[in-house]
C-alpha positions as CSV (number, residue, x, y, z in Angstrom):
1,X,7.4,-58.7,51.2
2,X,9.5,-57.1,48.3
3,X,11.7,-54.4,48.6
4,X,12.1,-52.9,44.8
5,X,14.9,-50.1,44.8
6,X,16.3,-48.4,41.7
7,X,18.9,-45.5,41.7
8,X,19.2,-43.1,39.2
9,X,21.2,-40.6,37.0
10,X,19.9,-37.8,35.2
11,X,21.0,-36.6,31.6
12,X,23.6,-34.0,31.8
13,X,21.8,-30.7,32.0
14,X,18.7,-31.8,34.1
15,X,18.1,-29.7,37.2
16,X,18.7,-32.3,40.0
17,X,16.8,-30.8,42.4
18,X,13.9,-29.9,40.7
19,X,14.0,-33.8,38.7
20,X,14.2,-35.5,42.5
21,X,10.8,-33.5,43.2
22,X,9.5,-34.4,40.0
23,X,10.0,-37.8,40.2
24,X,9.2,-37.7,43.8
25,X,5.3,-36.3,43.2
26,X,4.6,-39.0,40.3
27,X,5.9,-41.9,42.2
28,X,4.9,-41.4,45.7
29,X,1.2,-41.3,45.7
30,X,1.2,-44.2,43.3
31,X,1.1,-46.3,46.6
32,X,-1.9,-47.5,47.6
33,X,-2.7,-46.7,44.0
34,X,-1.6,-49.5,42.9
35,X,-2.6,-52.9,44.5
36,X,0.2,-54.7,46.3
37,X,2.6,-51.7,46.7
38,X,2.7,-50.5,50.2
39,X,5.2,-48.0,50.3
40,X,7.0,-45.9,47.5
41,X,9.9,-42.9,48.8
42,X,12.2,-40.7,46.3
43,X,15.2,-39.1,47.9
44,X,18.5,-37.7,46.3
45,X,21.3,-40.0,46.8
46,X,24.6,-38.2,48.7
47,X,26.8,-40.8,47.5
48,X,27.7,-43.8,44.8
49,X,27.5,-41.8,41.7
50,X,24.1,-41.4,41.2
51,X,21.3,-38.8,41.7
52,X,18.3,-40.2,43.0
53,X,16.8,-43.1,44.6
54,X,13.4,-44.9,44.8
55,X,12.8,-47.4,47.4
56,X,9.6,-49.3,47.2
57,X,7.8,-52.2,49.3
58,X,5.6,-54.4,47.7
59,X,3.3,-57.5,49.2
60,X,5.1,-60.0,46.8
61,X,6.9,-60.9,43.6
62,X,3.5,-60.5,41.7
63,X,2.6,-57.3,43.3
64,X,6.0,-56.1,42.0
65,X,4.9,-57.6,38.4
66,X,1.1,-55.7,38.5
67,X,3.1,-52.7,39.3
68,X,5.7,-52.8,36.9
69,X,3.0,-52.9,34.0
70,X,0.6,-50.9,35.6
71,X,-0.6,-47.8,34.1
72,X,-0.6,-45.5,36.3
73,X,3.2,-46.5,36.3
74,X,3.8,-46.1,33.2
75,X,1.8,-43.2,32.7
76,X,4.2,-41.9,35.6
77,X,7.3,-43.1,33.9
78,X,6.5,-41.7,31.2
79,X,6.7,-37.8,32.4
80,X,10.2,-38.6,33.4
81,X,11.7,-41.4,31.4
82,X,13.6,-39.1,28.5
83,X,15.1,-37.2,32.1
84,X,17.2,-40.0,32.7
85,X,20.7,-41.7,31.9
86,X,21.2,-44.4,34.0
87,X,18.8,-46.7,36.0
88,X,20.5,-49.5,38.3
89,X,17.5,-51.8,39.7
90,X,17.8,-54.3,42.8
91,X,15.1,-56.4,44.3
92,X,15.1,-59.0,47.7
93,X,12.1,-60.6,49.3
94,X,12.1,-60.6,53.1
């Protein structure tokens, strides 16, 4: 299993709350979607500088590749993408 998390800052000027829910109804119901990933949650972050969080579990490194080029991912990403400033990615199998 994969655990793919990515935090988040918005642009100066986007409505935080509003951009986690946002974010939160594109990316969420992607799994199960979207073969190999199991899980996907959005939350704000309370701390470390940035604004937002996904944490995602996928059935292995190649699930994490089919996803990362999938459309309805990118279809997804692309209804938020021009929202955001900064995007710090981490991935570890378990």
């Amino acid at each position: 299993m994969v655990k793919h998390i990515v935090a988040f800052t918005f642009l100066e000027g986007v409505d935080k709350e509003a951009g986690v829910k946002l974010v939160a109804g594109l990316l969420e119901p992607l799994a199960g979607q979207i073969p190999g990933l199991l899980n996907a949650q959005v939350r704000p972050c309370f701390q470390g500088g940035m604004d937002f969080c996904l944490y995602s579990e996928l059935e292995s490194r190649e699930a994490l590749a089919v996803y990362a080029d999938h459309p309805l991912h990118i279809a997804a990403k692309d209804q938020f993408f021009h929202m955001i400033d900064t995007r710090v990615a981490g991935d570890y199998e378990i």
